[in-house]
C-alpha positions in Angstrom: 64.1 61.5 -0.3 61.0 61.5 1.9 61.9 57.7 3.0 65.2 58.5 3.8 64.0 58.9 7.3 62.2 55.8 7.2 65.5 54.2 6.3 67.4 55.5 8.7 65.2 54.7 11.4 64.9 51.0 10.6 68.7 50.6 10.1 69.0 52.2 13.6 66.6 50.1 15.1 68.5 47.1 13.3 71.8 48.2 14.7 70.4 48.2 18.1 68.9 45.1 18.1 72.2 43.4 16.9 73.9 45.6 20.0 71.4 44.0 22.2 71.6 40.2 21.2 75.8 40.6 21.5 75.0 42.0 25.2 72.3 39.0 26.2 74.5 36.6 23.9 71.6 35.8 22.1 74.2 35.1 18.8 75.5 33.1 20.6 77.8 31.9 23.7 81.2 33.3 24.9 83.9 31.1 26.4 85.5 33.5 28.8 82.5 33.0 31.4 83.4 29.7 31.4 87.1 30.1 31.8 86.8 32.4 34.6 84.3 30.1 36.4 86.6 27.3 36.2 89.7 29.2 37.3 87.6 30.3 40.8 89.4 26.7 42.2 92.9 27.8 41.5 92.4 30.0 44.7 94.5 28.1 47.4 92.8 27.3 51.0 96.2 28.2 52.9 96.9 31.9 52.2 99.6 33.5 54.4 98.2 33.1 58.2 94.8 32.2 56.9 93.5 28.8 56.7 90.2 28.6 54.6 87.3 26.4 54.7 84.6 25.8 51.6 81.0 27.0 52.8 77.7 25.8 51.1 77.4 27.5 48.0 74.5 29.9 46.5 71.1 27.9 45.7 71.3 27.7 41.9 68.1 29.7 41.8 69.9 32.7 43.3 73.1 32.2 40.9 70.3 32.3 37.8 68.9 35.8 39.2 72.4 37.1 39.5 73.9 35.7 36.0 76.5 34.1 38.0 78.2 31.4 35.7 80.5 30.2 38.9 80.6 31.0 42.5 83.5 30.4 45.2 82.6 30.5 49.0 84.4 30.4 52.2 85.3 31.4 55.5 89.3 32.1 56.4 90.4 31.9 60.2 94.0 32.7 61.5 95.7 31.5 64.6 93.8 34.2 66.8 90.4 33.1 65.6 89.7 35.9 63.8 87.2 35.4 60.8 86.7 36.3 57.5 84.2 35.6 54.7 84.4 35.8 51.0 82.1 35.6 48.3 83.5 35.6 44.4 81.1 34.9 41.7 81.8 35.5 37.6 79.2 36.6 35.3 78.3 39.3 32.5 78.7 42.7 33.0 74.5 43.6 32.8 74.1 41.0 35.2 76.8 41.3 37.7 76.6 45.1 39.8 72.8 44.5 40.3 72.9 42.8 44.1 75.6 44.3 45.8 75.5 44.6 49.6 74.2 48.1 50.0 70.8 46.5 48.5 71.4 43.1 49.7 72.0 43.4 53.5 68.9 46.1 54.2 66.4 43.4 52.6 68.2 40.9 55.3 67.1 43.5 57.7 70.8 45.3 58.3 70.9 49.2 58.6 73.9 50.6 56.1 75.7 52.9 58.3 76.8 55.6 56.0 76.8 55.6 51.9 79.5 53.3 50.7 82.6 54.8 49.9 85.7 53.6 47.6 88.9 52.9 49.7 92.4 52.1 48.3 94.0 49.3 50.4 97.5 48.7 49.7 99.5 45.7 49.3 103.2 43.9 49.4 105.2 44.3 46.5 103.4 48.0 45.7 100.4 46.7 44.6 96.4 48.1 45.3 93.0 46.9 45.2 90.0 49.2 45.4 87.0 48.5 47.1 83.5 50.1 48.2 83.0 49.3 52.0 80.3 50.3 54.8 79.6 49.2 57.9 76.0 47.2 58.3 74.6 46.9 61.9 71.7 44.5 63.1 69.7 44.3 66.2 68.9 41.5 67.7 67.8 40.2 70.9 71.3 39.2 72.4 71.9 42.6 70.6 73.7 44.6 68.1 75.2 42.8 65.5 77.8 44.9 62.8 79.5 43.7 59.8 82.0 45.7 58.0 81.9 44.9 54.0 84.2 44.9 51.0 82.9 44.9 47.5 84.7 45.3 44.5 85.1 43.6 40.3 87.9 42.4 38.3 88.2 42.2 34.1 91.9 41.9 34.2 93.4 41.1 37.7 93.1 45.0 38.8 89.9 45.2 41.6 88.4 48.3 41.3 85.6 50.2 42.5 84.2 52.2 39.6 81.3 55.2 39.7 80.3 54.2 36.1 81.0 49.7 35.6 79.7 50.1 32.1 82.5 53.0 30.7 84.3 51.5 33.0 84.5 47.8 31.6 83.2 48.6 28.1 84.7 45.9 25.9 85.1 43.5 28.9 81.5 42.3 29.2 81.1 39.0 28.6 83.4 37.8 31.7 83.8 39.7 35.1 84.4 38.8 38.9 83.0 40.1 42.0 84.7 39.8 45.2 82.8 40.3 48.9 84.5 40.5 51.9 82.8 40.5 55.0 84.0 40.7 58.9 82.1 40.9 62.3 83.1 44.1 63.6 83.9 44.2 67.6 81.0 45.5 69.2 80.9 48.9 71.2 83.5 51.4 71.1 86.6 49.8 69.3 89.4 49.4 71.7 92.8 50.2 70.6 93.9 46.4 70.8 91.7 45.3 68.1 93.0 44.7 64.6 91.9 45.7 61.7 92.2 42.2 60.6 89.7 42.3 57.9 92.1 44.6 55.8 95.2 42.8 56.9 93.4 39.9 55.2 92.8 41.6 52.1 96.6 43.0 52.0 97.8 39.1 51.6 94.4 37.9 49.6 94.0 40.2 47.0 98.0 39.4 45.1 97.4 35.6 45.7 93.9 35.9 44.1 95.6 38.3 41.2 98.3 35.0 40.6 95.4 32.3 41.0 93.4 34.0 38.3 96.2 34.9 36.2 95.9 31.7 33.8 91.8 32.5 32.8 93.0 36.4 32.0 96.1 35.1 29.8 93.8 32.3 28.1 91.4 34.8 27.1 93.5 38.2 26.0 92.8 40.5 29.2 96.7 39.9 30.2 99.4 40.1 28.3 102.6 37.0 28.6 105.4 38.6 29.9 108.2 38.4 27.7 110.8 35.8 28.7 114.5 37.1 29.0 116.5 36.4 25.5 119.0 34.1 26.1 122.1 35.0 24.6 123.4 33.9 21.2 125.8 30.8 21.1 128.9 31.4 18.9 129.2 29.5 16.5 132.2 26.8 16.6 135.8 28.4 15.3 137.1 26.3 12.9 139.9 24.4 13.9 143.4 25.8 12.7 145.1 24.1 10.5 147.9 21.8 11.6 151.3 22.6 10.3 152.6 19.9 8.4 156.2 18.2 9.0 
């Protein structure tokens, strides 16, 4: 009995160990980062009023650091020159909630204005997405320079903004995306002809992006097919009556 403590300890430690290489996929590799990455192109240029443009991507260094297995970049203008830019990148769950903007923008030298806070934005067809967002504000010598941001993850199609990603995604780990959205907010007091065109973006981006990605969350179990109507049963062919005979 006295080294029944022992061997409980060292099963413990063995169980956490085997925890730990199934988190760093040190048993090996998982195929839904690779799906995901892959299904980042599906994500059409032309949404809605929006016409987007590809940007230079991360430097691969930067995509290491972050876990990211595949990264999708651009800028979106609409007919009144208004500007938006996304960032969506897949990765792990340990890796992916590290660099987020409220660390990110103050090392680029950007004040956060106020402690990020979750908003639900609402789109056609009754749909939501969650986001954090914050306002980040630069000086410079032409002057002050703000950017409103948009931050949120995805396992199954659903952006949310979660206090606790782990409990939150638990069973979900090896394969997430995270979407940034980022606009240059008029400088000065806001005057009531302004739009808020950085959530009017998101209103049409977020349930094109949900149907662009739908494929990689089917492929690997997140989504469920939805089951096609039954087509209705054929009768079966009446025999012919018999023909009276002369």
């Amino acid at each position: 009995m006295k080294y029944l403590p022992i061997g409980l300890a060292v099963v413990i430690m063995i169980a956490a160990g085997w925890v730990q290489g199934l988190w760093s996929e040190r048993w090996g590799t998982f195929p839904e980062l690779q799906i995901f990455s892959e299904q980042l192109e599906a994500i059409p240029l032309q949404i809605g009023e929006w016409q987007g443009e590809n940007q230079e991507k991360s430097d691969q260094k930067i995509l290491k650091i972050a876990g990211a297995e595949g990264e999708l970049v651009r800028t979106y203008r609409n007919a009144h020159n208004e500007e938006v830019r996304i960032s969506m990148i897949c990765a792990r769950l340990q890796d992916i909630f590290y660099h987020t903007p409220d660390r990110c923008y103050p090392a680029a030298g950007f004040e956060m204005q106020g402690d990020p806070h979750p908003e639900v934005i609402e789109c056609p067809g009754g749909a939501s997405a969650e986001f954090f967002t914050t306002s980040f504000l630069k000086s410079e010598a032409t002057g002050t320079h703000t950017e409103r941001g948009f931050w949120s993850w995805s396992a199954d199609g659903q952006w949310v903004a979660p206090k606790n990603p782990k409990l939150k995604f638990a069973g979900q780990q090896h394969a997430l995306y995270k979407l940034y959205i980022f606009a240059s907010e008029p400088s000065g007091k806001k005057k009531t002809t302004d739009r808020d065109f950085a959530r009017d973006f998101i209103r049409v981006f977020v349930p094109t992006v949900e149907q662009s990605l739908r494929p990689a969350m089917v492929k690997v179990g997140r989504v469920k097919v939805e089951a096609k109507e039954a087509k209705p049963e054929e009768k079966p062919d009446e025999p012919a009556e018999p023909k009276e005979s002369a």
